[in-house]
C-alpha positions in Angstrom: -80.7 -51.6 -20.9 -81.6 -55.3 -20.1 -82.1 -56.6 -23.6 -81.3 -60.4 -24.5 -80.4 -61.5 -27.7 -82.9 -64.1 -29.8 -82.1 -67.3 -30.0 -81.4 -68.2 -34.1 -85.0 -69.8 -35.0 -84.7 -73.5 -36.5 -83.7 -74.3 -39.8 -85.9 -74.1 -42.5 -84.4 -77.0 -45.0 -87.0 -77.4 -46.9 -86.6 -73.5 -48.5 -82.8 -73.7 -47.7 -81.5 -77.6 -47.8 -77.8 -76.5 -48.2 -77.9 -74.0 -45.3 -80.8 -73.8 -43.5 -80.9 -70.2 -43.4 -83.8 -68.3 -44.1 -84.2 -64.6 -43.9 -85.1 -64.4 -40.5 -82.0 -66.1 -39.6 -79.7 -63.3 -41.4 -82.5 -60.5 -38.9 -81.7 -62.4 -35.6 -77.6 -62.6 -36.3 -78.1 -59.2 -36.8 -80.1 -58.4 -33.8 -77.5 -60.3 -31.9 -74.4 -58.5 -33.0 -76.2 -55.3 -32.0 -77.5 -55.8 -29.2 -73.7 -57.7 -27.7 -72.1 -54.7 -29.0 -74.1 -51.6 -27.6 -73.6 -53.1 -24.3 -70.4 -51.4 -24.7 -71.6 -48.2 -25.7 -70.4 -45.6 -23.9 -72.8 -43.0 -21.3 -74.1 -40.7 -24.3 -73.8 -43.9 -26.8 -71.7 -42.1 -29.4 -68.6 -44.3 -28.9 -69.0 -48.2 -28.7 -65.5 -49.2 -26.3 -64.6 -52.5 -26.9 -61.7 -54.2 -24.7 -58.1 -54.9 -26.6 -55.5 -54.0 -28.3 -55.7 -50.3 -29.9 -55.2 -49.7 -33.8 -52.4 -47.6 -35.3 -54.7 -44.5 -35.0 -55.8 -44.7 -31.9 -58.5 -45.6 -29.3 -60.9 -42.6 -29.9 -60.8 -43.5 -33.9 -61.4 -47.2 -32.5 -64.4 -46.4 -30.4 -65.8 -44.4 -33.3 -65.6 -47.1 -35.4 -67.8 -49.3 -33.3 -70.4 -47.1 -33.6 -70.3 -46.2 -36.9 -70.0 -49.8 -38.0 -72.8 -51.1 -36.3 -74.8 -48.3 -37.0 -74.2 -49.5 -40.5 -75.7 -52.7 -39.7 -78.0 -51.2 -37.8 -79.3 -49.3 -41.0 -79.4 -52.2 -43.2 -81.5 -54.1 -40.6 -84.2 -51.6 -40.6 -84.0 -50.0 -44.6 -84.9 -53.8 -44.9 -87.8 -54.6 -42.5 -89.5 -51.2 -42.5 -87.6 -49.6 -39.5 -88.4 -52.9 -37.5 -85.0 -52.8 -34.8 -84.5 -54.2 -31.3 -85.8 -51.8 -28.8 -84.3 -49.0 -28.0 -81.6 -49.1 -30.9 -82.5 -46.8 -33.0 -82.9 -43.7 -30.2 -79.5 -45.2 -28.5 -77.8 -44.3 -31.7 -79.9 -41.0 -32.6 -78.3 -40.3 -29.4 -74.5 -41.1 -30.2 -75.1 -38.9 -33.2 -76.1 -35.6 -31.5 -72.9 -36.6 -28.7 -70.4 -37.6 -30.9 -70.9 -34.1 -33.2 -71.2 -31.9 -30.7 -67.3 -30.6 -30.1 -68.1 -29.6 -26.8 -68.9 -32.8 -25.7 -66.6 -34.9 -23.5 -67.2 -37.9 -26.1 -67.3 -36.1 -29.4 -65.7 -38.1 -32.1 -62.5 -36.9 -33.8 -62.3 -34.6 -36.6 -62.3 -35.6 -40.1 -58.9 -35.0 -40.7 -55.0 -35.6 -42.0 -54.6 -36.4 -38.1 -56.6 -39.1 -37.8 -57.4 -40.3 -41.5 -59.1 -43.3 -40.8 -62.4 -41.1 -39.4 -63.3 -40.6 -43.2 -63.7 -44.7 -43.5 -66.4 -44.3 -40.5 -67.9 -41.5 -41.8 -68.6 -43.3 -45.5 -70.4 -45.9 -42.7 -72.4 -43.2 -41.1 -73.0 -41.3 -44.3 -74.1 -44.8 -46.3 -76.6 -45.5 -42.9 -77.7 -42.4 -42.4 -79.0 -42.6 -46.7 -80.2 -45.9 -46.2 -82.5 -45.6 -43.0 -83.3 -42.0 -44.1 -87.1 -41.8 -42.4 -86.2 -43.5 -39.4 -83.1 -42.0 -38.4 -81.8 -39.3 -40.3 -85.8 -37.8 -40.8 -86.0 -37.8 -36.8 -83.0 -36.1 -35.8 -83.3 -32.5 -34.3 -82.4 -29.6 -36.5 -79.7 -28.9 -34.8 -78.0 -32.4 -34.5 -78.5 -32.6 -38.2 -76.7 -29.2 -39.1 -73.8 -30.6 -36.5 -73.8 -34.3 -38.5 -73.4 -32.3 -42.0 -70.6 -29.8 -40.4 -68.7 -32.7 -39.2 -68.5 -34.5 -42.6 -67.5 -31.6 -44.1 -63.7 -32.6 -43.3 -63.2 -35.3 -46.1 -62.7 -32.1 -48.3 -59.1 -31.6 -48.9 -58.1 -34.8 -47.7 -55.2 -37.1 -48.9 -56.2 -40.6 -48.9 -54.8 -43.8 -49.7 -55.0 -44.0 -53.1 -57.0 -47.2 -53.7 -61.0 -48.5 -52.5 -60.5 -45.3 -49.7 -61.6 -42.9 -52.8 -65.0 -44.4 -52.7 -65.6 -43.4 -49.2 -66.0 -39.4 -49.7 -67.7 -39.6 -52.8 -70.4 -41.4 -50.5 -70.3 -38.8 -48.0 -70.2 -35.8 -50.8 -73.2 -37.8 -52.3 -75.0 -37.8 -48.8 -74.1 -34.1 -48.1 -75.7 -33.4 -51.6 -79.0 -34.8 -51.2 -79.0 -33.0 -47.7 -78.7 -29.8 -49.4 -75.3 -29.1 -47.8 -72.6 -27.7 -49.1 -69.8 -30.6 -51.6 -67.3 -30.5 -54.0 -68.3 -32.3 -57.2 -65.1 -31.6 -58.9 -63.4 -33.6 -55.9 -65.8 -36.7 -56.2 -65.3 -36.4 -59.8 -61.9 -36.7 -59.7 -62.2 -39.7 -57.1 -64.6 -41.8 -59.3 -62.1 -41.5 -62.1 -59.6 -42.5 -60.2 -62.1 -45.5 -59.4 -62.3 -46.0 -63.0 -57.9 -46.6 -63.4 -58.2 -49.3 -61.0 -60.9 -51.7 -63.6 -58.5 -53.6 -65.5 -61.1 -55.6 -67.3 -63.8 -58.3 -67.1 -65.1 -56.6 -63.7 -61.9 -57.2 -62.2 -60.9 -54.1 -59.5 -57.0 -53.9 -58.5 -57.3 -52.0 -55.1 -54.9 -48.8 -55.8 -52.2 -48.5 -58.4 -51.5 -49.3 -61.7 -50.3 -53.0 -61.7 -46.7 -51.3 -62.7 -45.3 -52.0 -59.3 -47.4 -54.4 -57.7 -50.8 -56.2 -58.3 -53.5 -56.2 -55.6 -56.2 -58.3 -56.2 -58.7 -59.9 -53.4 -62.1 -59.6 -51.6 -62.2 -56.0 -51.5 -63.5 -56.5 -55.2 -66.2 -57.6 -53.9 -67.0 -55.3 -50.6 -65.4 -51.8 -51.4 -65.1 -51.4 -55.5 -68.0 -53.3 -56.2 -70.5 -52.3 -53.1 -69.9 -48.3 -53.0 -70.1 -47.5 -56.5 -73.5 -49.8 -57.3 -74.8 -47.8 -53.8 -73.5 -44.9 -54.8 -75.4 -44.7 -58.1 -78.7 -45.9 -56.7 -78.3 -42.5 -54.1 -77.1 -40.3 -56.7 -80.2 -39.6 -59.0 -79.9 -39.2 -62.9 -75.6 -38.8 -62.3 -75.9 -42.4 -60.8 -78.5 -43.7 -63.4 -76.2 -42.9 -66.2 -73.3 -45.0 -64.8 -75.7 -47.8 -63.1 -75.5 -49.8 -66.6 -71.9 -49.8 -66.7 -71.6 -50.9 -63.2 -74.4 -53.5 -63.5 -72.0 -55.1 -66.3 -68.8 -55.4 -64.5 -70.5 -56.6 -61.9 -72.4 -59.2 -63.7 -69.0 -60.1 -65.0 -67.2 -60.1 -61.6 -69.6 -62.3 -60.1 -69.9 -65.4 -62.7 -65.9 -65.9 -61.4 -66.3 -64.9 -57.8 -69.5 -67.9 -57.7 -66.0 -70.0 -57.9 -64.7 -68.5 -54.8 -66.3 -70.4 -51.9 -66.1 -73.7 -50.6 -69.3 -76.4 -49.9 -68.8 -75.6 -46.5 -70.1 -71.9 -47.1 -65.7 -70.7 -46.2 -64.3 -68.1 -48.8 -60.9 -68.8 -50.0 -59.0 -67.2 -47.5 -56.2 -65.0 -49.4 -55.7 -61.1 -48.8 -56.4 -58.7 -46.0 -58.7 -57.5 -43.8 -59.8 -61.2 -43.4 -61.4 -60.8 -39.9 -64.9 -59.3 -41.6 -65.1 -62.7 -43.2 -68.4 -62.9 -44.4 -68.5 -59.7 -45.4 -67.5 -61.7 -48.3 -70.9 -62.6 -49.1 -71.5 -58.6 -50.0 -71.2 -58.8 -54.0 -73.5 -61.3 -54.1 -76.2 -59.0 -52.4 -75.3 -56.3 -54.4 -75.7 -58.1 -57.5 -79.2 -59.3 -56.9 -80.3 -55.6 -55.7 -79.0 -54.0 -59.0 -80.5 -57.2 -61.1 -76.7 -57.0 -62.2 -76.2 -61.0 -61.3 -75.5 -64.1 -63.5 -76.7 -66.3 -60.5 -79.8 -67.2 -59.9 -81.6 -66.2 -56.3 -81.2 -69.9 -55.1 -77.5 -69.4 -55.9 -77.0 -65.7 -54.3 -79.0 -66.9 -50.9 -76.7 -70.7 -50.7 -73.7 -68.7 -51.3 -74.5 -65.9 -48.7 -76.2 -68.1 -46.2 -73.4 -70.8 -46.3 -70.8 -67.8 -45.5 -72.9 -66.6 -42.7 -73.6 -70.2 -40.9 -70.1 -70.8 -41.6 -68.7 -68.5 -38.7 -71.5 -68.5 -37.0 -71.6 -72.3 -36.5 -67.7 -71.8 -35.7 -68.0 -69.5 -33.1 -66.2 -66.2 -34.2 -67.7 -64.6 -31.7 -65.9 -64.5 -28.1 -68.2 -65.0 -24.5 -69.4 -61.4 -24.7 -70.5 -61.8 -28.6 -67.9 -59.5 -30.1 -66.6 -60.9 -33.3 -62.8 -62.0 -32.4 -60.0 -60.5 -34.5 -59.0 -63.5 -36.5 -61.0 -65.9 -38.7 -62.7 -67.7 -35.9 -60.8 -67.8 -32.3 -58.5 -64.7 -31.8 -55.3 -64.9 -33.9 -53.2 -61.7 -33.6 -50.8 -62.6 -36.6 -53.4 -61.9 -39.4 -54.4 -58.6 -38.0 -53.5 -55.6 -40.1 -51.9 -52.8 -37.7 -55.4 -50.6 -38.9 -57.4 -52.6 -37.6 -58.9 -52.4 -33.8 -61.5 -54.1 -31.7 -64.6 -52.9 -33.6 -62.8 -53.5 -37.1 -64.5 -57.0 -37.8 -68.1 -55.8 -37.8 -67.1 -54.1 -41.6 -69.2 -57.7 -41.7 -72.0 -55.4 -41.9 -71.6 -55.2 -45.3 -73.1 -58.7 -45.6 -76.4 -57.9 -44.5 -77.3 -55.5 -47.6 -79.2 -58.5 -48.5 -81.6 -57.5 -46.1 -82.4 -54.5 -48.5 -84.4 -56.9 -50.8 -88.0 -57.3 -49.7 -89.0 -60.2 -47.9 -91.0 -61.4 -51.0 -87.9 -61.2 -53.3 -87.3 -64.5 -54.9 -83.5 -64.3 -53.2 -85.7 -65.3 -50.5 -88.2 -67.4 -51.9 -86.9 -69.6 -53.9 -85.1 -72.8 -53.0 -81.7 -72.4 -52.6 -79.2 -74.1 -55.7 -75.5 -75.7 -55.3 -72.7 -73.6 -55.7 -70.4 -74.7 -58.7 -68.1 -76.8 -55.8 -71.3 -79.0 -54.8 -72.5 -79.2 -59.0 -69.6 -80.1 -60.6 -66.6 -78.8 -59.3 -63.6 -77.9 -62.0 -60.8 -75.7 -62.9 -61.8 -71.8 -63.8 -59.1 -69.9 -65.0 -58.9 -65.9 -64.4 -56.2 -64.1 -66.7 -56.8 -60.7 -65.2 -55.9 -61.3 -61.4 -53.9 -64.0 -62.0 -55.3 -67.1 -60.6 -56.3 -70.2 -61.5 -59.2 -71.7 -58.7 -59.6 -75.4 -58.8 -62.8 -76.4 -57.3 -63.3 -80.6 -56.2 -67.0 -81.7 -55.8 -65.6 -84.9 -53.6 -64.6 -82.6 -51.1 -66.2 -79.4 -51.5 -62.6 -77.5 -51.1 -62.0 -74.6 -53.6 -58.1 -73.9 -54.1 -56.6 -71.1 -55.4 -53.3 -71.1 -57.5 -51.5 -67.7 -57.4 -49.6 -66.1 -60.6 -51.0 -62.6 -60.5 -51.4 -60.9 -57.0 -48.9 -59.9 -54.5 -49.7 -56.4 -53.2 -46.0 -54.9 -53.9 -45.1 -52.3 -51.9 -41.4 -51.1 -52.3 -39.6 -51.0 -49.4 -42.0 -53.1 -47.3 -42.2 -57.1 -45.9 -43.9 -59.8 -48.5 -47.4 -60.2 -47.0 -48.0 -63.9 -46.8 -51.8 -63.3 -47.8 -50.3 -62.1 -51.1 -47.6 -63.9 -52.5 -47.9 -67.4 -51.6 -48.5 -70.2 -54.3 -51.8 -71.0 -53.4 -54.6 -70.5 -50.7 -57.9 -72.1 -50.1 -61.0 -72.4 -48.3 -59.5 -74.7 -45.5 -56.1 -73.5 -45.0 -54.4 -70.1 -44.2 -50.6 -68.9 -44.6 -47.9 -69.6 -42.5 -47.6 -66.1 -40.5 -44.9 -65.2 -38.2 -45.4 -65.6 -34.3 -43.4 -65.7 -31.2 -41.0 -69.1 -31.4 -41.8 -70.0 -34.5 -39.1 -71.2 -37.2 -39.0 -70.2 -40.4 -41.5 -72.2 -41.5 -43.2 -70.5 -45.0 -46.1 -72.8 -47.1 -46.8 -73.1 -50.8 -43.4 -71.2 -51.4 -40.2 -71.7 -52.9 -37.5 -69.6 -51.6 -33.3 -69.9 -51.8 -31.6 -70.3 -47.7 -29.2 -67.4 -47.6 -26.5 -68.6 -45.0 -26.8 -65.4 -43.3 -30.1 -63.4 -44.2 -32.9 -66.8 -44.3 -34.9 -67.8 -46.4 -35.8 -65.6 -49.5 -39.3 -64.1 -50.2 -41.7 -64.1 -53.4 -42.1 -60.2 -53.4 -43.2 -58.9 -56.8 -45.0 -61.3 -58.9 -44.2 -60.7 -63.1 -47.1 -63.4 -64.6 -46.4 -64.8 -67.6 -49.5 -66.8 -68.4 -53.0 -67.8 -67.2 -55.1 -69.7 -70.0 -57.3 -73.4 -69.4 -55.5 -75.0 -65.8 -52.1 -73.5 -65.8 -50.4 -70.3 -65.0 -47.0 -69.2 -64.9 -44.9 -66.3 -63.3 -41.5 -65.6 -62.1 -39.9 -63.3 -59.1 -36.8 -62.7 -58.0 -36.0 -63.6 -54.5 -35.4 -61.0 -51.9 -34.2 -61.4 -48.4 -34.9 -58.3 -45.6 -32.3 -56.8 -44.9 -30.7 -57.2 -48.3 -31.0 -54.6 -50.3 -29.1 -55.0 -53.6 -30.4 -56.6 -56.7 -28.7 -60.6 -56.3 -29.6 -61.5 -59.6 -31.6 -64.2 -58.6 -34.4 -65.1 -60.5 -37.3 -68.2 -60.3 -39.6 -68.9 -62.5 -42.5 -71.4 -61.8 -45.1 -73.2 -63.6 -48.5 -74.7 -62.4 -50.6 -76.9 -64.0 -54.3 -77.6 -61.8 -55.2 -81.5 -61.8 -58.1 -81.8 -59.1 -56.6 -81.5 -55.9 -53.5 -81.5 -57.5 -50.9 -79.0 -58.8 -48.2 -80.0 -60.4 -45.5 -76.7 -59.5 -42.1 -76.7 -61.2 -39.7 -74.4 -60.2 -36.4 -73.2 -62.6 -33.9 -71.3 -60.5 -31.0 -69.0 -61.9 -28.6 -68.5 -58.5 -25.3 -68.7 -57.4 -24.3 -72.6 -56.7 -24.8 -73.8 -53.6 -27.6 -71.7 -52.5 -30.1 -74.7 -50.8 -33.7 -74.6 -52.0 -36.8 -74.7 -49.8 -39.9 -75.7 -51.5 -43.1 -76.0 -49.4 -46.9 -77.0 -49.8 -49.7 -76.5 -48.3 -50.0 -75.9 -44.4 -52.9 -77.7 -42.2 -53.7 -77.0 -38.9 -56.2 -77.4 -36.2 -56.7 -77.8 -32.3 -54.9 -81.4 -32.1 -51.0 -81.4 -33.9 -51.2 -82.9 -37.9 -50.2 -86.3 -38.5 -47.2 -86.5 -40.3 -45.8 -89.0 -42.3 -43.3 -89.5 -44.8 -42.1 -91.8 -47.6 -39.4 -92.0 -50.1 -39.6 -88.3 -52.0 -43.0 -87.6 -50.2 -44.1 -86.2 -46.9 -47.7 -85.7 -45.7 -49.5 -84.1 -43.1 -53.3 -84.8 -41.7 -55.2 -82.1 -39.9 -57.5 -83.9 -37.3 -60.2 -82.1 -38.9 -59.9 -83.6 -41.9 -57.3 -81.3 -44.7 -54.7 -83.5 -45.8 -51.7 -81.7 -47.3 -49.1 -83.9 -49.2 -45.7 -82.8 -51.0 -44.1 -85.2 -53.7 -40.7 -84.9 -55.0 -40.8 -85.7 -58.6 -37.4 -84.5 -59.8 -34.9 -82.1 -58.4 -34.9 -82.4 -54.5 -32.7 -84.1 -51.8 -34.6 -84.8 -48.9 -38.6 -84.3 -47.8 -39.8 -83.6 -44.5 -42.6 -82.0 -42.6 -42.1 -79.0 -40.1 -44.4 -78.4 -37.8 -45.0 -75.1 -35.8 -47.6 -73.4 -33.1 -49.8 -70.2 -33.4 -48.9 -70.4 -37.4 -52.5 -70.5 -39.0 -55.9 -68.9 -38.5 -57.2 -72.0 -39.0 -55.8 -73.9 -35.8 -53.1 -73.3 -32.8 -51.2 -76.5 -34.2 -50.0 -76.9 -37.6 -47.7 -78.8 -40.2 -46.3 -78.4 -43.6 -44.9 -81.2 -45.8 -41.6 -79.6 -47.4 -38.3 -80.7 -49.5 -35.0 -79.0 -49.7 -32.7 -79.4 -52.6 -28.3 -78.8 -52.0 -28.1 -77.2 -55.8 -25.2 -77.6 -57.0 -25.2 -75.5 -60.0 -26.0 -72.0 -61.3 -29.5 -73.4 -62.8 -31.0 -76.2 -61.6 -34.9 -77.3 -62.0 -37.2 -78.9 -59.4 -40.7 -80.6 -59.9 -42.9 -81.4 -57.5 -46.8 -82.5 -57.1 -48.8 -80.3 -54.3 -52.0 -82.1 -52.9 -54.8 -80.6 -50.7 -57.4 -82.7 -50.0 -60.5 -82.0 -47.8 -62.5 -84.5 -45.3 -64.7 -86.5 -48.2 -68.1 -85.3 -48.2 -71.5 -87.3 -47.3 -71.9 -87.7 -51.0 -68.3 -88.0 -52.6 -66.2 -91.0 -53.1 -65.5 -93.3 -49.9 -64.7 -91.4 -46.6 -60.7 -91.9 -45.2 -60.0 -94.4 -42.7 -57.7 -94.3 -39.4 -58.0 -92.9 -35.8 -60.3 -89.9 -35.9 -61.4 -90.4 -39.5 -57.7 -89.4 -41.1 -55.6 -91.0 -43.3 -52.6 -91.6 -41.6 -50.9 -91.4 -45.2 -52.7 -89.7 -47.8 -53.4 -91.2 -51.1 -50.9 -90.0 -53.7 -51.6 -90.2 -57.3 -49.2 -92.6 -59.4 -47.6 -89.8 -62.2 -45.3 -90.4 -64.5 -42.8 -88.0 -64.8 -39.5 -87.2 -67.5 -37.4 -83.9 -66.8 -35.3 -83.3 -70.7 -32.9 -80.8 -69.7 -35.8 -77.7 -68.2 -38.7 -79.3 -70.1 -41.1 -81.4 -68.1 -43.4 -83.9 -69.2 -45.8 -85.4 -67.0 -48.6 -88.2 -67.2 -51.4 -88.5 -64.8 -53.4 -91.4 -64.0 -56.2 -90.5 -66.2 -54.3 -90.3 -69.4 -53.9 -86.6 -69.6 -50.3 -85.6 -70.7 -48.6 -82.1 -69.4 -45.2 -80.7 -71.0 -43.9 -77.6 -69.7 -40.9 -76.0 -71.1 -39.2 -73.9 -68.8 -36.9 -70.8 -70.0 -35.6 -70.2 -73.4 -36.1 -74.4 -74.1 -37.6 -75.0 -77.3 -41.0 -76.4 -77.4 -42.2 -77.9 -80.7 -42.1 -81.7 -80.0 -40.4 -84.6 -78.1 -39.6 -87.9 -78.1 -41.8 -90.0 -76.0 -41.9 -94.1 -76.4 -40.1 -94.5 -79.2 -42.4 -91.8 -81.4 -42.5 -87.9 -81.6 -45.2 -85.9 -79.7 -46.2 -82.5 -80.7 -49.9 -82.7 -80.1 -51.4 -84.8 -77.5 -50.0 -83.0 -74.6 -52.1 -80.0 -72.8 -50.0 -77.0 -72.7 -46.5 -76.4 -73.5 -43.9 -73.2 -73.7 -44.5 -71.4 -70.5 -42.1 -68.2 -71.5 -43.7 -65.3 -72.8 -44.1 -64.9 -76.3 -44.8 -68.7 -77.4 -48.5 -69.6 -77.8 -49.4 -73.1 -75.6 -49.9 -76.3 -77.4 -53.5 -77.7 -76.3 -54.8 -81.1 -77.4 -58.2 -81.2 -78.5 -60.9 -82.2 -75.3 
């Protein structure tokens, strides 16, 4: 059709001094991600065929998706600017609708059906659109088209779905069908809201599916399925909605005041769970928050937040030379891709431009945007209920996340590495399998089977999460083992800064070697790495540092380095120590370090060629190991004791007198309350 893209206007510091982003910036990203994509629209413009690798259902339920998932964005950019579009748009898609519902039509869309399942997830799109730019598009359609649309989402009734944030998606479309007059079934998207309902576990905390009895899942989709639907859903659904809105508006409230925690100064989320490649579809909560006035942040806050997440892809370039988002977290990177998702699967980032639902005049765009918690303060925010502990350090605006409580257990099925590792932040991504690479695994511990590898952390059983430490044990499983081993490992985490201190007690067989990692960096150039005596470091040339320290337990330190391992970079490293064990229960201690490029404003930036430490600073602990209690002093006075296993935990010798209270948490098995000294 011969339309250009705009150019992103300039910055606007003086409303925006974090980001730059104003509201007009968020309009011509989404102008540009429409107008890129429906140059692959197909003839009648119902399909929108991207090039690459098909999804596990298919290429038609692929080229559906691209146009239901920027007609999604497409709705949001007009519900918020009074219909305003790029020319030509809005009758392209009127026009993909009346092709893609007509069955006779050589590009019809699939059925809404047990065939092809993932057609209901587009349709919630199209349904959530077709609501939200009601006048414009929906208003306009022919008679005809419109009686076609509201036959064709007839097939979510009678469907088996997924039993987790996929219940949301036909009670939006029965909620659509209902204000058109069509024919629903109520008693179905009753029974799907309650099932909603099982999945809040408390303090606005969503598990996506289940009941936490075989497995825990806890990540963004929060945020852009369980939190987004249901707060949409009750602003279509008249007084049935109103009646729930104040319950929603809580939990959300709630949610939000420890999601704030999540994202790093440079505007990143903390990259842990899956479906990572909508990335700042992260930012949705946020949005939704301010619309329902169900926020604990103030509008500087919600627009810093959401702007930083926005200019943090887009100033990386997740885009590839035709303007399609990539599937990975900035250049293409195959290994974090789940097998649902296909080419059009990223622009689910949609979801982040509900912000543009709040009227230009709304103080979320007025007012002058505020630091996230990262930029005021930093510190530690502990969060019982998923199980995680995020660690936040002002110096350089890197948010960490420790990981007790979410592994997203499946019986039967692989570990997913964007569950069950130890940790995951806003710089860094797992260690996923690829082509040639070794088994290299970060922020684990795992037992070396001579024959089967290295074991993984499958099911996670959390013991406690209270101040900066959690605790949790697993028992190690290798694949293609199935019988129970008897293995068990418990470990313990206590946050200091950029600092964990992780100690691991492990009940196996003698003479199974222990691997125990940290944190994986990674970038275009390979890491530095350097080692010491019971240390080993690696320097990512853009600026992460990771850094592993044997304090008791291990025989040797190293660093591994691998290709194609991280989102984050083709080249990567990760400091790592093995232990020979030679009994049936053995303990090992260790201090984990992630540290960030300093910022502008932190403490003095590192030295050495390209601005990295060639070995990264270490802090000077002190540590004592009693039989499997640990006691540990850091550099600014603050004392740790953690009692592994059935050791008692009253009190200890320490210098010549007995210490009971000055030490911050003790007794790490369930049933025995922490000891906590005062400030």
């Amino acid at each position: 059709m011969g339309r250009t893209a705009p150019e992103l206007p300039p910055e606007n510091r003086r409303l925006s001094p974090f980001t730059g982003y104003a509201r007009e910036h968020w309009v011509a990203v989404a102008d540009r991600l429409l107008v890129d994509a429906h140059r692959f629209a197909s003839p009648s413009g119902a399909r929108i065929v991207l090039p690459g690798p098909p999804s596990c259902s298919g290429r038609d339920s692929d080229q559906l998706e691209g146009f239901a998932r920027t007609f999604l964005l497409l709705a949001y950019r007009m519900a918020g600017s009074g219909g305003a579009a790029p020319a030509g748009l809005p009758a392209a898609y009127a026009d993909g609708l009346a092709a893609g519902t007509d069955p006779a039509h050589p590009e019809a869309w699939p059925a809404i059906s047990a065939r092809c399942r993932q057609t209901l997830v587009e349709a919630c799109s199209l349904a959530l659109g077709l609501h939200l730019a009601r006048p414009w598009l929906w208003d306009r359609l022919d008679a005809a088209v419109r009686e076609r649309v509201l036959a064709w989402f007839q097939g979510v009734w009678g469907l088996p779905v997924p039993d987790n944030n996929w219940h949301l998606f036909r009670v939006v479309v029965g909620e659509f069908l209902a204000s058109a007059g069509a024919p629903h079934d109520r008693r179905e998207m009753d029974a799907d809201l309650a099932r909603i309902e099982d999945f809040h576990v408390a303090g606005g905390w969503y598990r996506d599916g289940g009941d936490g009895r075989v497995g825990d899942n806890f990540d963004h989709y929060g945020g852009w399925a369980l939190h987004h639907y249901p707060v949409l859903w009750a602003r279509m659904a008249g007084d049935r909605g109103a009646a729930r809105l104040p319950v929603l508006r809580e939990r959300l409230r709630r949610f939000l005041a420890d999601y704030v925690w999540f994202f790093g100064a440079d505007g990143a989320p903390v990259h842990q769970g899956r479906s990572l490649i909508y990335r700042f579809a992260a930012a949705t909560a946020p949005w939704i928050g301010a619309l329902a006035g169900a926020t604990p942040l103030t509008p500087g806050q919600t627009r810093r937040l959401a702007g930083g997440a926005l200019r943090h892809f887009v100033d990386r370039g997740f885009r590839d030379a035709h303007g399609i988002p990539t599937l990975g977290w900035y250049r293409p990177f195959p290994a974090m891709v789940q097998d649902y998702s296909g080419p059009a699967s990223p622009y689910w980032l949609a979801k982040a431009f509900a912000g543009l639902l709040l009227p230009a005049d709304d103080p979320c765009w007025t007012a002058v945007e505020e630091p996230l918690p990262v930029e005021a303060r930093g510190g530690v925010r502990a969060l019982p209920v998923p199980g995680f502990v995020l660690s936040a350090t002002r110096a350089d605006g890197v948010v960490r996340l420790v990981n007790h409580g979410s592994d997203r257990h499946l019986p039967g099925c692989a570990a997913d590495p964007h569950y069950v590792r130890f940790a995951y932040s806003t710089v860094t991504g797992p260690c996923l399998p690829s082509a040639g690479a070794g088994p290299v695994a970060d922020n684990h511990v795992g037992l070396v089977d001579p024959v089967h590898g290295l074991s993984a952390r499958a099911r996670i059983h959390r013991l406690r999460v209270v101040d900066r430490h959690a605790a949790s044990w697993h028992r190690p499983v290798w694949p293609g083992r199935d019988e129970d081993t008897g293995c068990r490992i418990e470990t313990a985490s206590v946050v200091w800064g950029a600092w964990e201190l992780r100690a691991h007690l492990v009940d196996a067989p003698a003479g199974l070697p222990l691997y125990d990692a940290g944190w994986q960096v990674a970038g275009e150039e390979p890491p530095l790495p350097s080692t010491g005596e019971r240390w080993a470091a690696a320097v990512a040339a853009a600026g992460p540092a990771s850094t592993f320290v044997s304090l008791y337990g291990h025989d040797e330190v190293a660093v591994a380095v691998a290709e194609d391992t991280s989102a984050f970079g083709p080249r990567s490293a990760v400091p790592y120590a093995t232990a020979r064990r030679t009994a049936r229960r053995t303990l090992h201690v260790a201090l984990v370090g992630l540290e960030g490029p300093q910022r502008p404003d932190g403490p003095e930036a590192p030295d050495g060629p390209e601005g990295r430490r060639r070995t990264p600073a270490r802090p000077a602990v002190r540590c004592r190991v009693r039989r499997w209690t640990v006691t540990v002093r850091f550099p600014d006075g603050t004392w740790v004791l953690v009692a592994m296993g059935e050791e008692p935990a009253h009190g200890f010798r320490l210098g010549g007198r007995r210490v009971t209270v000055p030490v911050r948490y003790a007794r790490l098995s369930p049933g025995a309350a922490p000891v906590v000294a005062p400030g």
